[in-house]
N, C-alpha and C positions, 0 to 999 in steps of 0.2 A: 858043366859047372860054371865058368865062366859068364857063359851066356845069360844063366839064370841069375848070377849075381848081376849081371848088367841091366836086365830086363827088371829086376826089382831097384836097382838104383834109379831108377829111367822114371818108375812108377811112385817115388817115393816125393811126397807131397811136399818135402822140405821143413821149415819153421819161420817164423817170423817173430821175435822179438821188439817187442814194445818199451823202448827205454824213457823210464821217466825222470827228472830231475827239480828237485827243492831250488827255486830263485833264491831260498834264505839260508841257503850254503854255497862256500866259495866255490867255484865253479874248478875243475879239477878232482876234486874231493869226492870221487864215486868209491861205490865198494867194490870189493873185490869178486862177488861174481859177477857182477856191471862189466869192471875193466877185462874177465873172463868170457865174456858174451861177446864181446867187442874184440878182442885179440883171434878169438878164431872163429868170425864171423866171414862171409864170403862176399859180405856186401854192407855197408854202411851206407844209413839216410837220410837226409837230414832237409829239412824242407825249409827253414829258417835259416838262407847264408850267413844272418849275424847272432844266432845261440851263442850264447857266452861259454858253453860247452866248447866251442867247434875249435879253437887255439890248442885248447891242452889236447883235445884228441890227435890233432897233427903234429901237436910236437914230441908226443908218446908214437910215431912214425904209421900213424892209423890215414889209411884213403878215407874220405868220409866225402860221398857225392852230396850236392846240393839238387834236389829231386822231389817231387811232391807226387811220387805215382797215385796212380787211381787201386782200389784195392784188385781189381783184375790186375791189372799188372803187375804187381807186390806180388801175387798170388804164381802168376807166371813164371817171375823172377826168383821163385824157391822151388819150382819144378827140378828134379830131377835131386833132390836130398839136398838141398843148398841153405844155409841161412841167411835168411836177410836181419839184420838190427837198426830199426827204424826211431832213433832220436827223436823224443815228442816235444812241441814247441811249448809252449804255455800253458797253451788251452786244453793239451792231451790229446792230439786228431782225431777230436771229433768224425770229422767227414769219413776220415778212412777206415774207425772203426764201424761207423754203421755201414759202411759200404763190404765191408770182409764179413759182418752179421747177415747180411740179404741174401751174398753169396751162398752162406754156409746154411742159411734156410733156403736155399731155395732145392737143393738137395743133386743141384747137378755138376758141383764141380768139388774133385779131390782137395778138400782145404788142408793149408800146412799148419802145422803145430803153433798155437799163438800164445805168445807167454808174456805177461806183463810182468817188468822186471822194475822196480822202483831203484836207483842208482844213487839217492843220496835219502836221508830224510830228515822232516823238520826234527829239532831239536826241541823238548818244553818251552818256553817264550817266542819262538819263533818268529809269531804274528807282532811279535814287537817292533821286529825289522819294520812291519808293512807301515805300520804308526807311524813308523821315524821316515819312510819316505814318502807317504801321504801329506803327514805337516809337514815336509821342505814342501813338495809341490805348493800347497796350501798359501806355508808364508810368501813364497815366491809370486804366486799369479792371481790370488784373490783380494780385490782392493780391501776389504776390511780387513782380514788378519793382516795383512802388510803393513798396516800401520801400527796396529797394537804395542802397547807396552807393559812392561811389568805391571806398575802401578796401575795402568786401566782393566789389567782383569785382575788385579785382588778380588776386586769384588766377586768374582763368577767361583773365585776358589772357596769362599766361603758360602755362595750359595750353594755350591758345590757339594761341597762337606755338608750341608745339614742335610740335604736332598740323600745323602747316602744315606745318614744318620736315621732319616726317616723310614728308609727299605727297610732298613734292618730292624727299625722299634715294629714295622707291619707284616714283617715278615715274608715278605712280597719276594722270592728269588729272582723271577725276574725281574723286574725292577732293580734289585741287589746286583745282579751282573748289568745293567744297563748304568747304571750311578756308579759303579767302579771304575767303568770305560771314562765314563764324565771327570771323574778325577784322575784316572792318570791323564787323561788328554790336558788336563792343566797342567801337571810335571813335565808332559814334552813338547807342550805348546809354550811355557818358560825358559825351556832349553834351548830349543830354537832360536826363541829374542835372544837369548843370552851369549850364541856365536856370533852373533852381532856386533858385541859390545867393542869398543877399539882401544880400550885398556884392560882389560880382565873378562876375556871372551872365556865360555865352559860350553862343553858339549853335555847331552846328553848320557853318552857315556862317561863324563867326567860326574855325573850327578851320582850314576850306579857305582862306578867304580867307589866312588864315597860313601856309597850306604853299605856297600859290602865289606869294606876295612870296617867301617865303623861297625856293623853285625858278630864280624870275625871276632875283633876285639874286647868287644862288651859279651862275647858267651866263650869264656876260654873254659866253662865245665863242657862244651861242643868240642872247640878248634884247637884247646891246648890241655895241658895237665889238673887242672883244678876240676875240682867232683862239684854236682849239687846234685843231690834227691829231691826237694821241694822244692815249689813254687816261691816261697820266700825265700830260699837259697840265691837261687837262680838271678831275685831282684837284688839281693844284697850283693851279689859280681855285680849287676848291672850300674847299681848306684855307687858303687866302689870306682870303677873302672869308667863311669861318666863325671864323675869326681875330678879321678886324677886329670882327662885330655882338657878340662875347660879349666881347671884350677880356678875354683868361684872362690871369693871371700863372702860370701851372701846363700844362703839356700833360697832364699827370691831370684837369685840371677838365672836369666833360661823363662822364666814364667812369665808367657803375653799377657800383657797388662788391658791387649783389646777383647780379649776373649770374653765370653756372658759372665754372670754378677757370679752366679752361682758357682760355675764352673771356677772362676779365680778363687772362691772363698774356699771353694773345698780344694784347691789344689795346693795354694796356701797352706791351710791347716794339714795336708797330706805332707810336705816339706817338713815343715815344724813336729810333727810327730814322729816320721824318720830321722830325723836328726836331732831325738830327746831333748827338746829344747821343752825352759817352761815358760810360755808367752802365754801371758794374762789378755781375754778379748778387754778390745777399749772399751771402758767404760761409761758409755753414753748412749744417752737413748734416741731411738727414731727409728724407723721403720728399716733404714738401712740396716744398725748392727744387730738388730730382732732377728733378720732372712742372713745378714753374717754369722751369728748364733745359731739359729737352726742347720746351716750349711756345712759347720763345724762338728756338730754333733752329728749332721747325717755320714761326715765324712768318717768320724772315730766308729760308728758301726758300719761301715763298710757297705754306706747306700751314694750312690750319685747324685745328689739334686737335684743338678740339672735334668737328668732322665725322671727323675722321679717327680719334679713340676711339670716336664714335660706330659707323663703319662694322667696327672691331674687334670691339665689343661686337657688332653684327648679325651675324660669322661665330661668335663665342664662341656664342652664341644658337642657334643652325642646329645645334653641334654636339652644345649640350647636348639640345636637340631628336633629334638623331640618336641619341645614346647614349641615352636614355630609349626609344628605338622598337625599340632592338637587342635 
């Protein structure tokens, strides 16, 4: 009996464990059949002496060799029912896994159990991380971003913005995902200059930390006790509660006075209509209060202008295209 139990321990191919780990989680932070696989593992491996992993694994009182075997050898090293847990560096080993795949095709050697164990994982935004240390490298080593400042990319934030403006009136999704990218990289290509600053330095994170109070705050039918069913519910918290933090004595104050003609008129006349005011248009003629008049009116039926000259312009456009082909 003995014997046979030996003879099958002797013949048993082992396992080998593929442990993988998110850079955009703190390093420690594995799950619990991770730290399982690793506590009664027979061999830890680790081919990268500086993984950010390698500290907490030894100070949780784990051996963890620094080893790059070849998959023959991995494969030898779980001879006899043994586990090995093989920490993967970055790139995922590559090399080792095709090399354990050739093996296992080629149909002449007993392969050990191969389990891919993922040990931490990204979280929803995650790649945001990679943004925020992409633009440090960025501001740091490339002579143009290094010099930039606020005031020199306004201008790229407004191209910015209409270039999205534009995906979306085209419909275009990608494009739509690619001009999203283009505008946040303006929020954290701003953040960046702005740790700079050597009296009122803000991170990044100081940017979000602020949009999320400011989110939290302005939907308390969400985050706290007050109800809304409708969509006008919902704006009347919103303009309640963006009221009370700025305390305006003006419904003009908050409104870019740079923004297009249209866009101010109807934003204007959107102010004054929420806040039942009765403001008479000035009374004077010329071509400006005509397109202030229309702008007002588009705004009290619930049309945009701006989109709506725009979408004029994109037929004018089409035909001047047409007639140039005729």
């Amino acid at each position: 009996m003995n014997t046979t139990t030996a003879t099958t321990s002797e013949a048993d191919p082992g396992r080998i464990v593929l442990l993988t780990t998110s850079h955009r989680v703190a390093p420690g932070l594995l799950s619990w059949p991770a730290w399982q696989a690793l506590r009664t593992a027979d061999r830890v491996l680790c081919a990268d002496g500086a993984h950010p992993q390698l500290p907490y694994l030894r100070e949780a009182g784990m051996t963890v060799d620094e080893a790059a075997p070849s998959a023959g050898e991995l494969v030898d090293a779980c001879a006899g029912g043994r586990t090995v847990v093989v920490v993967a560096t970055g790139e995922g080993e590559p090399a080792l896994t095709d090399g354990l795949a050739r093996l296992a095709g080629s149909g002449r050697v007993s392969m050990p159990e191969l389990e891919l164990l993922p040990a931490s994982y990204d979280l929803p935004g995650a790649r945001l991380l990679d943004l925020v240390q992409v633009m440090d490298r960025i501001r740091a080593e490339c002579p143009w971003s290094s010099r930039q400042t606020h005031e020199g990319l306004a201008k790229y934030g407004i191209e910015e913005a209409y270039e999205l403006v534009e995906a979306i009136e085209d419909g275009d999704r990608e494009e739509l995902r690619e001009e999203l990218g283009d505008v946040l990289l303006q929020v954290v290509f701003h953040a960046r200059i702005a740790e700079e600053d050597p009296e009122e330095p803000f991170s990044v994170d100081d940017v979000a930390g602020t949009i999320v109070t400011k989110l939290i705050h302005r939907h308390p039918h969400v985050f706290g006790e007050e109800t809304a069913a409708t969509p006008e519910e919902v704006k009347e918290h919103w303009l309640r509660t963006k009221a009370e933090e700025k305390r305006r004595t003006s419904v003009t104050e908050g409104i870019p006075l740079g923004q297009p003609g249209l866009a101010l008129a109807a934003k204007l006349a959107s102010r004054v209509r929420t806040a039942g005011l009765d403001v008479p248009l000035p009374n004077t003629r010329g071509f400006g209060y005509e397109l202030l008049a229309l702008a007002v009116r588009a705004e009290a039926e619930g049309v945009d202008p701006e989109a709506a000259l725009r979408a004029a312009a994109r037929t004018y456009r089409d035909a001047i295209m047409k007639t140039e082909g005729a």
